[in-house]
C-alpha positions in Angstrom: -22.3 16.2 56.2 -22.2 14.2 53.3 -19.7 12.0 54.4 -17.3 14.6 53.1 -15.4 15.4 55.9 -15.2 11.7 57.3 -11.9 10.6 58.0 -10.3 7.9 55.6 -9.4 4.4 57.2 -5.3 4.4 57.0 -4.6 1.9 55.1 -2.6 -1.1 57.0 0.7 -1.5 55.6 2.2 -4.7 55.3 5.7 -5.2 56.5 7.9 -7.5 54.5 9.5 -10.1 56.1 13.5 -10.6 54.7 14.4 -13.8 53.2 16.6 -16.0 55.3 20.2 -16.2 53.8 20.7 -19.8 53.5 24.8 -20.5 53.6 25.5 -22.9 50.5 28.9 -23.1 51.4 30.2 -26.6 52.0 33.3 -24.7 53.9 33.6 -21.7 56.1 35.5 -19.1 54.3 38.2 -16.9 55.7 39.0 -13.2 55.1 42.4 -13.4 54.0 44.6 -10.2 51.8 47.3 -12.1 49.9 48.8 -11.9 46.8 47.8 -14.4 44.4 49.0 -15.3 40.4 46.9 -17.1 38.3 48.2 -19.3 36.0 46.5 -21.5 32.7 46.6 -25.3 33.6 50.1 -25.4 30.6 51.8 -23.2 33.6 51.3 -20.2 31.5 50.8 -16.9 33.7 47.7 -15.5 33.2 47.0 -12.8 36.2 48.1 -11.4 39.5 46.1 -9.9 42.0 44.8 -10.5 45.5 43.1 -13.4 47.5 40.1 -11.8 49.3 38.9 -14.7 51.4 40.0 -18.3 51.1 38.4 -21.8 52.0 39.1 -25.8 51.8 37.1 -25.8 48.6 37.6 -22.6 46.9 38.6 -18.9 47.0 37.4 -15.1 45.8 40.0 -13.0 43.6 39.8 -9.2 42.6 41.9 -8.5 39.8 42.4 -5.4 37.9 40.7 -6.7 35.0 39.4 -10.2 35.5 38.2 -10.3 31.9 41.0 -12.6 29.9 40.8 -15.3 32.6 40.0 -19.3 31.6 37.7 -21.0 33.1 40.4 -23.2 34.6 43.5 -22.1 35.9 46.0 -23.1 38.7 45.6 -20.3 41.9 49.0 -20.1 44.0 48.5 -18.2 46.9 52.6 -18.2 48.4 51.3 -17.1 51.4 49.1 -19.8 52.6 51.1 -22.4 50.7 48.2 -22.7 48.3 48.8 -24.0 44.6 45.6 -25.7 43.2 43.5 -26.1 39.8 40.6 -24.4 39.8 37.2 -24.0 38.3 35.5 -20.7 37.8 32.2 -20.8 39.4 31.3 -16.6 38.8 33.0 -13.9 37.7 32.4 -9.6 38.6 34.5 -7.2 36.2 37.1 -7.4 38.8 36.0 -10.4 41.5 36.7 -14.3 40.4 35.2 -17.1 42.3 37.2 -20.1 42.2 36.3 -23.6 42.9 39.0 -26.1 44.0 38.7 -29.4 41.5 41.7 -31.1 42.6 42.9 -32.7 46.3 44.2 -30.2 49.0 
């Protein structure tokens, strides 16, 4: 009658594919829960909090405020034996990722 009463076509809905996560790491990182001080490249302390995961080139820290750190600073990590300068590469209101700029 009409056409009234005819049932709509259900509309196909398109599923979306996910991205692929493409790794940009140039080393596999390691979950690791050690503390960790920050210092300024002069030696003078800056922060101390905890190493979340560590690699060959670099590391993530949570501080309580990461805020007031420089964008270079020495990262020793007693546990592992780590003491390196490092670059940071991002920063969170309390996560810092480090880059390694100097020779392990």
């Amino acid at each position: 009658m009409f056409g009234w009463f005819k049932r709509a076509k259900e509309p196909e809905i398109e599923v979306e594919e996910e991205p692929e996560m493409v790794e940009r790491r140039a080393a596999q990182r390691n979950d690791t829960y050690a503390d960790v001080v920050a210092k300024s490249n002069s030696g003078r302390f800056l922060k101390r909090g905890i190493a979340l995961d560590l690699s060959s080139n670099g590391a993530r820290l949570r501080f309580e405020n990461g805020d007031s750190l420089l964008d270079g600073m020495v990262v020793n990590i007693s546990r592992y034996g780590v003491k390196r300068r490092g670059k940071m590469r991002w920063r969170t209101k309390t996560d810092v990722g480090v880059e390694f700029i100097d020779e392990d």
